[in-house]
C-alpha angles and dihedrals in degrees: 000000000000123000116246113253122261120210129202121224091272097036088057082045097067093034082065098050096041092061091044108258117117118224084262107060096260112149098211082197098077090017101125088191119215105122117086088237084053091042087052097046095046086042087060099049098046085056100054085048083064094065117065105286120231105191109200140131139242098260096035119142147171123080094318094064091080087047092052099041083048091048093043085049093055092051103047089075086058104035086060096057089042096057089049097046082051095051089055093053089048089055088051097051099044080048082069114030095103095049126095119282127247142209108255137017141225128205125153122181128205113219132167111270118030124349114262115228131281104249123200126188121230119228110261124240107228110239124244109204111216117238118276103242116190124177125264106267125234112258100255130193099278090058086064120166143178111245110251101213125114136170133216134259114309138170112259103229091061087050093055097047081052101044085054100048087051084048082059094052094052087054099043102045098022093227127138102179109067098049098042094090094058109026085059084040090060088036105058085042086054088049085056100051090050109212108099113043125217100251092062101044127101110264152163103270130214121250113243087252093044100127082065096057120079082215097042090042084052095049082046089052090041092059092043093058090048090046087058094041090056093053084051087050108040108011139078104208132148129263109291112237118275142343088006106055088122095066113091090026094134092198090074125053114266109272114218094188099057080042101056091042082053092044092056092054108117103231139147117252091243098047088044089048101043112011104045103018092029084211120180120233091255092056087048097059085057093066143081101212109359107089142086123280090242084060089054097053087050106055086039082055085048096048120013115028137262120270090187093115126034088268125059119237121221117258122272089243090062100085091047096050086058098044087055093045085057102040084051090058096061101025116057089188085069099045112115091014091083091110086046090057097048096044092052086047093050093047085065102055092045089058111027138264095268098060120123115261087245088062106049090041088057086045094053092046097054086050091057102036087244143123111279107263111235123263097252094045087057098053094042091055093039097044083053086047092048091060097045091053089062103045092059 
């Protein structure tokens, strides 16, 4: 059997920094350099990779083991010169790690076979990085505004007879977009004028999945604005909850910006209508979008009929419509008041029977676009409806 190896001190030596371990302990494979001791060691070590690398280890053994002891005698001579040649290069560095630093750099390392290169580091440009441009990105439905456009004075009837022809656009072509500008435009003017509340014109409606369509959620918003801006207009109501208890304060001028930040709360119609604006039921027939959902399926009962069986029932009005048709034939008094009458009629029911004659006049006015009839006017024309309609 062959006898173990046995190394000398230097031979040991160069077993340790062929396998990549310096004399000291230090591991090159996780080294991050930076420090003049690491530079040296790893100095050492890239040099004695330049010679021809015999990789063993201490108790090897078999025919190898001469070739190896010969190869490790032959290179004790050199390593010797190489580490002190290292250790002079190490002094040298530590003698100027505390001095400023330059622009380029000079090393150059002896190793057996031919010399590498002298390499010298260039000085390096500093990088400017270019300014990051995006587009412009399209105004989405969280950047939400109220349009700024207004027009002048105009007579009302001309802003009615236009408000209903952009209603049939929007029917007609199903886009939003190209009428907004003006149609908040005659609305806020209409608000201002103070006859025909928000909740009775003619207007662009939400689709039933509206709140899931950036154009319907921005008509939403729209109504929402105008329906504030009437209560600033026209009403005397106390300060909303909240951040926006400024809105509806009627000794300062409206303010569109608090209203669209208070349009794009998602909130549900209740909560908008009696927890943050504490309307009552006659203010919030008034609006568009501001009541209660109990107040929607009333007035759709009313006017439009009711789908809650298969098949739809007629609207409320109906009878109405055909007890005044009838009433006009025979009294000429009644001829061309037949809306008065309905409207009247259809006050009441939206408040209750038991709501004084002023409210339901103002209601009915506001239906029509037209002054509040007098108390004693409404009873007068109900209680002649009211026989009419029994006698049917």
């Amino acid at each position: 059997m062959t006898q173990p190896l046995i190394l000398t001190d230097a031979e040991r030596h160069l077993n340790e920094e062929l396998n990549g371990r310096s004399p000291r302990g230090y591991d090159f494979s996780a080294s991050t350099g930076g420090t003049s001791q690491e530079i040296k060691e790893q100095a050492r070590y890239r040099s004695l990779v330049g010679a021809e690398k015999v990789a063993f280890k201490v108790n090897m053994d078999g025919p190898k083991a001469a070739e190896v002891a010969k190869k490790a005698a032959d290179n004790t001579a050199w390593l010797e010169r190489e580490l002190a040649e290292f250790d002079k290069i190490a002094e040298e560095i530590d003698s100027t790690e505390d001095s400023p630093k330059t622009t380029a750099s000079t090393v150059a390392i002896t190793h057996p076979g031919p010399p590498l290169p002298v390499v010298t580091m260039p000085p390096l440009e500093p990088v400017i990085a270019e300014p990051v441009i995006k587009p412009p990105a399209a105004r989405s439905v969280s950047e939400y505004q109220f349009p700024e456009a207004r027009i002048p004075p105009t007579e009302a009837k001309d802003l009615r007879l236009i408000l209903n022809a952009l209603k049939e656009q929007f029917n007609s072509e199903k886009d939003y977009a190209p009428l907004r500008d003006e149609f908040c435009a005659i609305s806020i003017a209409l608000n201002e004028e103070g006859l025909w509340a928000p909740k009775f014109r003619p207007q662009p409606k939400i689709s039933p999945m509206g709140a899931k369509i950036s154009i319907d959620m921005t008509l939403n918003r729209d109504h929402l604005v105008i329906d504030a801006h009437w209560l600033w207009v026209n009403e005397r109501l106390p300060p909303p909850a909240g951040a926006y208890a400024a809105l509806l304060d009627s000794t300062q001028p409206f303010n569109f910006t608090l209203a669209a930040a208070y349009a794009k709360e998602k909130w549900k119609a209740e909560f908008r209508a009696e927890g943050v604006l504490f309307l009552p039921v006659a203010v919030q027939w008034q609006l568009c979008k501001t009541h209660t959902v109990e107040l929607i399926d009333r007035y759709k009962a009313l006017t439009y009929g009711d789908r809650a069986g298969t098949t739809k029932a007629p609207a409320l009005v109906g009878r109405i419509r055909t007890v005044m048709n009838t009433w006009a034939r025979s009294t000429r008094g009644v001829l061309g008041q037949e809306l008065a009458y309905e409207n009247l009629w259809l006050a009441r029911e939206m408040l209750g029977a038991k709501a004084a004659a002023r409210e339901i006049g103002i209601l009915a006015g506001l239906m029509s676009g037209t002054k509040a009839l007098e108390a004693s006017t409404v009873r007068n024309k109900l209680r002649g409806l009211d026989t009419r309609l029994a006698a049917a």
